[in-house]
C-alpha positions as CSV (number, residue, x, y, z in Angstrom):
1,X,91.4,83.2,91.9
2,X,92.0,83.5,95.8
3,X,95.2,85.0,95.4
4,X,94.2,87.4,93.3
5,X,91.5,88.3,95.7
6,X,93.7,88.2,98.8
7,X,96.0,90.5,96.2
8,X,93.1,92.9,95.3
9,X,91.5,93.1,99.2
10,X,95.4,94.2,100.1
11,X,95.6,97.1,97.5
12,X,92.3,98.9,98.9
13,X,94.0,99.8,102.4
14,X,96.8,101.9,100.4
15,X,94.4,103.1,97.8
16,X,91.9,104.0,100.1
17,X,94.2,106.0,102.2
18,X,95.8,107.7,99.4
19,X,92.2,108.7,98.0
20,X,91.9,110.1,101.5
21,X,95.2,112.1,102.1
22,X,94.4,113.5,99.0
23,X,91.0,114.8,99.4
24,X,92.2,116.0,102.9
25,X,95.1,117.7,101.3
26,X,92.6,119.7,99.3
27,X,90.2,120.3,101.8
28,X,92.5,122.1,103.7
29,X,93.0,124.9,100.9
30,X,89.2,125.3,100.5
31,X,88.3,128.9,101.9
32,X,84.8,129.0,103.9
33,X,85.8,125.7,106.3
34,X,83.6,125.5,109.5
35,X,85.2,127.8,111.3
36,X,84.7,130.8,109.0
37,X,80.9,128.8,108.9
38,X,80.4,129.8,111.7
39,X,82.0,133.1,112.3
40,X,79.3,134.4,109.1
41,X,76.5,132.8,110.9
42,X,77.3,134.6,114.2
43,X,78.1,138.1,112.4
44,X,74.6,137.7,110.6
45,X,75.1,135.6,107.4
46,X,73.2,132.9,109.1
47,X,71.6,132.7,112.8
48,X,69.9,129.3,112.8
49,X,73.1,127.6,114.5
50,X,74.2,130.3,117.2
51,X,72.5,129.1,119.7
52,X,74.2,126.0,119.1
53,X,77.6,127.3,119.4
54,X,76.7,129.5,122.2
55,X,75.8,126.3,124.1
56,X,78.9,124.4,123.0
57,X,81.0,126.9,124.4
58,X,79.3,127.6,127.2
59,X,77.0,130.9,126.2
60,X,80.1,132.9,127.1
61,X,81.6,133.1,123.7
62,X,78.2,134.4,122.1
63,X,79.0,137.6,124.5
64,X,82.4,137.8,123.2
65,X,80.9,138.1,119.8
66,X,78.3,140.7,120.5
67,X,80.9,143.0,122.6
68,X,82.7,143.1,119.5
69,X,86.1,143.0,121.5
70,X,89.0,144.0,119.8
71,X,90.5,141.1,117.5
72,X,94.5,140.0,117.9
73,X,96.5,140.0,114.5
74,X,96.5,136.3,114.1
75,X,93.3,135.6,114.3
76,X,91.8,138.7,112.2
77,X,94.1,137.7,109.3
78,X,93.4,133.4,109.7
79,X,90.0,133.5,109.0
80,X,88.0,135.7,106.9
81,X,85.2,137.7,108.4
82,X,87.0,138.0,112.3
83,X,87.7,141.0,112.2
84,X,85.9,142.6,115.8
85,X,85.4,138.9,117.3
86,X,86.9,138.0,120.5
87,X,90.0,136.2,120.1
88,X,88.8,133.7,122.8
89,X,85.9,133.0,120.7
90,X,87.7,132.5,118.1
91,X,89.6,129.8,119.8
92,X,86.8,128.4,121.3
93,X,85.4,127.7,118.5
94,X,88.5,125.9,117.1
95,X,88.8,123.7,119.6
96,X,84.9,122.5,119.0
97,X,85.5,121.6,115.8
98,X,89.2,120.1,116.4
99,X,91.0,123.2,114.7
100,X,93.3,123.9,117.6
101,X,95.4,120.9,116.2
102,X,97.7,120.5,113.4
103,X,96.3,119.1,110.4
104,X,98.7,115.9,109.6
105,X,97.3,115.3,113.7
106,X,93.6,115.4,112.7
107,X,93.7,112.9,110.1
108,X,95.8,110.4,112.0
109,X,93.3,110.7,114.6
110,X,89.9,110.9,111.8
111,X,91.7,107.5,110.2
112,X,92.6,106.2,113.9
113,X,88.4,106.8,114.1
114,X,87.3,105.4,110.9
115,X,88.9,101.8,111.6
116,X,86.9,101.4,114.6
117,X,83.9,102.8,112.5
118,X,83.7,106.0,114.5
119,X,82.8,108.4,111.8
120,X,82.2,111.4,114.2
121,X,79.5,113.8,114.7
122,X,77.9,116.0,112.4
123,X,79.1,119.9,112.7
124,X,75.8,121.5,112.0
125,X,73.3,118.6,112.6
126,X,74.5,117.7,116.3
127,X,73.9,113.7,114.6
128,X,76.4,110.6,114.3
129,X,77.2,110.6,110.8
130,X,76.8,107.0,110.3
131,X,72.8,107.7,111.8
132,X,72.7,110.3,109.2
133,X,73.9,107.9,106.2
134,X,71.5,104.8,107.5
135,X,68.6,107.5,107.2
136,X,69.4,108.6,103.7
137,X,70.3,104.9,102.9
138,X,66.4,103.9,101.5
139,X,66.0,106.8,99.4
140,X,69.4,106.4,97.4
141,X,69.3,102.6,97.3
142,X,65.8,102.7,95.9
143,X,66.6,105.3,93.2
144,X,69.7,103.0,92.2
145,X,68.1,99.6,92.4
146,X,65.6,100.4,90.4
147,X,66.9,102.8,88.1
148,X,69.9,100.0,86.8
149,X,67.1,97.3,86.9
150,X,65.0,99.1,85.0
151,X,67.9,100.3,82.7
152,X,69.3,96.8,81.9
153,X,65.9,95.0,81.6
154,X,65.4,98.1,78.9
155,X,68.6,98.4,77.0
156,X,69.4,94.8,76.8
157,X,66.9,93.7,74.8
158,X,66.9,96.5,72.9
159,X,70.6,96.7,71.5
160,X,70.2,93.4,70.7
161,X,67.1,93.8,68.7
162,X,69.2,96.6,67.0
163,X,72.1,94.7,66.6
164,X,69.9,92.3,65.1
165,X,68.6,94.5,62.6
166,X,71.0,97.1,62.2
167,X,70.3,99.4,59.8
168,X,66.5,98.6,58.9
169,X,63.8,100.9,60.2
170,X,63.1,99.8,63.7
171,X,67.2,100.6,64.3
172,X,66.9,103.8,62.9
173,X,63.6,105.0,64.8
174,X,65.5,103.9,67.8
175,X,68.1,105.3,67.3
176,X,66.2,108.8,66.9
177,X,65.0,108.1,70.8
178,X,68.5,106.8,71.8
179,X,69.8,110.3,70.3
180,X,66.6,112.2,72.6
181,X,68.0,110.4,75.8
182,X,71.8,111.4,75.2
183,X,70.5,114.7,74.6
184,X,68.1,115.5,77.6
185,X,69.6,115.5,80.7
186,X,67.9,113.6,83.7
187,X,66.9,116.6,85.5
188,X,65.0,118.4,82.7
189,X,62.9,115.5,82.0
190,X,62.5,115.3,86.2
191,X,61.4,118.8,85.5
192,X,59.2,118.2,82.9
193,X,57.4,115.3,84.4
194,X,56.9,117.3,87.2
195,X,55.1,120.0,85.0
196,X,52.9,117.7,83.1
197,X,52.1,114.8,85.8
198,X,52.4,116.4,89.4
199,X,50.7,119.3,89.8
200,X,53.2,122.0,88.1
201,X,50.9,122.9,85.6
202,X,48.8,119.8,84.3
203,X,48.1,117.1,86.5
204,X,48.5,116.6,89.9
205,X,48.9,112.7,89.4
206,X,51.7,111.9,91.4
207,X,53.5,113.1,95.2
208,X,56.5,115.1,95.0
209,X,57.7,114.8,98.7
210,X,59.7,111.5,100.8
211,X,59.2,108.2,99.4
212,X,55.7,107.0,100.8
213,X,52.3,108.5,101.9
214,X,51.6,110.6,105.7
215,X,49.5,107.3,106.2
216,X,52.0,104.8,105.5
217,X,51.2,102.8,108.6
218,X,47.2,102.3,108.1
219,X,48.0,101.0,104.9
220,X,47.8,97.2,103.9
221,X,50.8,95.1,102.7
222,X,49.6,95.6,99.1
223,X,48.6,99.0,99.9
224,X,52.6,100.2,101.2
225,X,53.7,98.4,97.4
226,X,51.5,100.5,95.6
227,X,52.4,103.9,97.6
228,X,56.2,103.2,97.2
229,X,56.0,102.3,93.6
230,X,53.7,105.2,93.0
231,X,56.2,107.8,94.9
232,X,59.2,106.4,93.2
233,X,57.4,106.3,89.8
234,X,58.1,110.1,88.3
235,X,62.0,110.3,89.4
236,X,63.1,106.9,88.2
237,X,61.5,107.6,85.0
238,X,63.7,110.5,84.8
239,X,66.9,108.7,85.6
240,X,65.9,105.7,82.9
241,X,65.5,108.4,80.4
242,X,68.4,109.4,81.3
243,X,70.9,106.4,81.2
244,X,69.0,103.7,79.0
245,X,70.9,105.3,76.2
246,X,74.3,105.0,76.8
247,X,74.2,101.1,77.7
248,X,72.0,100.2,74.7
249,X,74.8,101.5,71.9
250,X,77.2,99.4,74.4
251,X,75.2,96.6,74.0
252,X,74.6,96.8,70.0
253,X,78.0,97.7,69.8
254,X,78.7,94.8,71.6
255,X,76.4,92.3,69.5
256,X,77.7,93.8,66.7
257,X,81.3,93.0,66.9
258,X,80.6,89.5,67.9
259,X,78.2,88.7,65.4
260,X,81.1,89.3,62.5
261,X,83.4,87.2,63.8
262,X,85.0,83.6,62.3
263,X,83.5,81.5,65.1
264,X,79.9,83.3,64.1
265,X,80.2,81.8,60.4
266,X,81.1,78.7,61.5
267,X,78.5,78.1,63.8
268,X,76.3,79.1,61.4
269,X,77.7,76.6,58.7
270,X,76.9,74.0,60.7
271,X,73.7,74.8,60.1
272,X,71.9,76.4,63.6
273,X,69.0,78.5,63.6
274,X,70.0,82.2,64.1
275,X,68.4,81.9,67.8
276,X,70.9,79.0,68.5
277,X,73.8,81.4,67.4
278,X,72.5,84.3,68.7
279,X,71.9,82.9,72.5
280,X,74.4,80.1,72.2
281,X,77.7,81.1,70.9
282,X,77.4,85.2,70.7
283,X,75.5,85.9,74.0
284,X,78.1,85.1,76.5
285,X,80.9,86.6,75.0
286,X,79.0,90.0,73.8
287,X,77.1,90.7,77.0
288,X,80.6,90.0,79.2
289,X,81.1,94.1,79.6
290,X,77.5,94.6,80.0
291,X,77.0,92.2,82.9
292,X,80.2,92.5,84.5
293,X,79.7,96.1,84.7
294,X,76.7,95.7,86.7
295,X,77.6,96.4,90.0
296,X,80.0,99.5,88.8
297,X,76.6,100.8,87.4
298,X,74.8,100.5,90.1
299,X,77.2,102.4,92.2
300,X,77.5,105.1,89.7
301,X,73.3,105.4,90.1
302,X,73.7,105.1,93.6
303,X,76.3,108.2,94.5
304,X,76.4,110.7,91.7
305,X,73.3,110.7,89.2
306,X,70.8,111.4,91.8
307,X,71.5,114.9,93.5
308,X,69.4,116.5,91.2
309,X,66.9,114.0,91.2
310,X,66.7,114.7,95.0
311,X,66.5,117.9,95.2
312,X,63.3,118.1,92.3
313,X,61.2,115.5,93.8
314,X,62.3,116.5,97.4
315,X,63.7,113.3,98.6
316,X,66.0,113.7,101.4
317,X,68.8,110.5,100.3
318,X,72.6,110.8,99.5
319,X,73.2,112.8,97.0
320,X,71.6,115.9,99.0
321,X,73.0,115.0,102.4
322,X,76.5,115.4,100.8
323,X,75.6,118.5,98.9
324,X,74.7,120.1,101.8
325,X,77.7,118.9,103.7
326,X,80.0,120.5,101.0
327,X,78.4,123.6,101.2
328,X,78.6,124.3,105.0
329,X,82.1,122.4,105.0
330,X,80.3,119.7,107.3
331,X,83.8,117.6,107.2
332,X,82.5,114.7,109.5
333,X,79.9,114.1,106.7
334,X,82.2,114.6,103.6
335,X,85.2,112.2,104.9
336,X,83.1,109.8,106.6
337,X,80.9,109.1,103.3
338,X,84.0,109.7,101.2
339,X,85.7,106.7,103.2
340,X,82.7,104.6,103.2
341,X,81.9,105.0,99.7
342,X,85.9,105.0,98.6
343,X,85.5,101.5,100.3
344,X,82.1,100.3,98.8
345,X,83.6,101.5,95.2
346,X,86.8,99.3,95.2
347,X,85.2,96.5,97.2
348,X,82.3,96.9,93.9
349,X,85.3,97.1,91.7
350,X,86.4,93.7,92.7
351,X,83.1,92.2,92.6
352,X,82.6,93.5,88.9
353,X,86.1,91.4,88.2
354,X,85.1,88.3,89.3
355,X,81.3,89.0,87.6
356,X,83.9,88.6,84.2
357,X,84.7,85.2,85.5
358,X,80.8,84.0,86.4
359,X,80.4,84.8,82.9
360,X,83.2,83.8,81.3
361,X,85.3,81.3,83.2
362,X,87.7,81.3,80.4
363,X,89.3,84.4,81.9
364,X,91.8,83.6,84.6
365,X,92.9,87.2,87.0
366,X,95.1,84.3,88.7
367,X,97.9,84.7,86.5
368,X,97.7,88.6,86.2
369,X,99.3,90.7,88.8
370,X,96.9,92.8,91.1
């Protein structure tokens, strides 16, 4: 098993870089980068960040754009929206954000950064972006913890139930709320709870905003578990609705298969108690994919089911830091999370292959090439 660890840990450095060269690759063809960002902000798209490119270069370039001096060939056709900007300010503004170099340079130098953990500074934030991350770390991690605790403690116990008593009435009703969750996306039922229980049209039960209370500090130990549990309440309701379903079928499906297998009969000619068959000979070997694929699920939670989730219940985490990010072409943000959570996802990956071998030590990786 340590080789095939020490195998695994030396295929992320290629794969990591190749999910970066290729991301980079396509970045670079993406019209709107920062540049033309900030050209539409300066020519009146946008004026919240002039003054912070006036500073960075000096307060002289911010004259240069309002003189509307005459623009040089090269610079009107490179980036759209320059025509009547000073080609000095054009220039200027390149070299801020690292554009006066030639792009196979900037990502030797970004990847030269990111071993020694320097993932830059954001574009339009003035921030580090690891700061940025750490701050959006609790909102995300809460949402996923919870969510794929919440999720497995659910669905578990359910497919197995229906497993159990597949086709009789309980599997069928089930089946007709399994069908509602598949159907309903997350964010509509975010939506609707925040109709009906916080203060969209019904009750005002629960907060909308951040993950705890303005007076989080007066409030007792008991006090702060009660206020986080009753912020987090509404939006990982929504995201249980939303992925309970999926993972229950696995697990039924999963039950199911085992349970017509030879060894099943046998055990069961020997004479033990359905409870003894179910928990002692079908258990490990149906719930393998579910618990393996623990870690993979939480990840999943983690990075790409909560934007939406975010941005209806107002929490500032992840999924809207990147959003926003990809929308002003914020690339300090977008390949510094892309590399850290590139990493995290393979390193996870790894972890979910050894989870086969906690729970089934049967299976041996050692004799499998990486």
């Amino acid at each position: 098993m340590l080789s095939y660890i020490l195998r695994r840990l030396l295929l992320i450095v290629p794969t990591l870089i190749g999910i970066m060269v290729i991301n980079f690759i396509i970045v670079q063809f993406a019209p709107g980068g920062p540049v033309e960002q900030v050209i539409a902000q300066v020519t009146g798209t946008a004026v919240d960040t002039t003054a912070r490119i006036s500073g960075a270069t000096g307060g002289e370039a911010g004259t240069g754009a309002g003189a509307g001096a005459p623009v040089a060939g090269d610079m009107g056709g490179k980036y759209r929206g320059a025509q009547g900007l000073d080609p000095e300010f054009i220039r200027r503004i390149e070299k801020q954000f690292g554009f006066d170099r030639p792009a196979h340079e900037r990502f030797f130098v970004m990847m030269g950064n990111y071993l020694t953990l320097d993932f830059g500074t954001s574009y339009f934030k003035d921030r580090p972006v690891i700061d940025l991350i750490i701050e959006k770390l609790p909102v995300s991690i809460s949402l996923g913890i919870w969510t794929t605790l919440i999720v497995y403690l659910i669905s578990i116990p359910l497919g197995i139930a229906k497993a159990v008593r597949d086709g009789s009435r309980f599997d069928v009703w089930t089946s007709a709320a399994i069908i509602v969750g598949y159907a309903i996306p997350s964010f509509l039922f975010a939506v609707l709870l925040v109709v009906l229980f916080a203060g969209g049209s019904f009750w005002q039960w629960f907060p909308l905003r951040g993950l705890t209370s303005d007076n989080w500090d007066q409030l007792s130990l008991a006090g702060k578990i009660v206020d986080y549990f009753w912020h987090l309440a509404l939006p990982v309701t929504a995201m249980v609705i939303g992925g309970f379903a999926s993972l229950t079928m696995l697990t039924k499906n999963s039950f199911l298969d085992e349970i017509n297998k030879l060894y099943v009969l046998t055990a069961r000619s020997k004479g033990l108690s359905e409870r003894q068959v179910l928990y002692g000979h079908v258990f490990r070997n149906a719930m393998l994919i579910v618990i393996a694929g623990f870690p993979s699920a939480f990840i999943g939670v983690l990075f790409t089911s909560s934007l939406l989730i975010e941005v209806i219940f107002s929490l500032d985490g992840l999924g809207l830091l990147g959003f926003e990010a990809a929308l002003k072409r914020d690339y300090p943000i977008m390949f510094g999370s892309l590399f850290i959570f590139t990493l995290l996802g393979l390193i996870v990956n790894l972890i979910s292959d050894m989870m086969y071998v906690v729970v089934d030590p049967r299976i041996d990786f050692e004799s499998r090439e990486a």
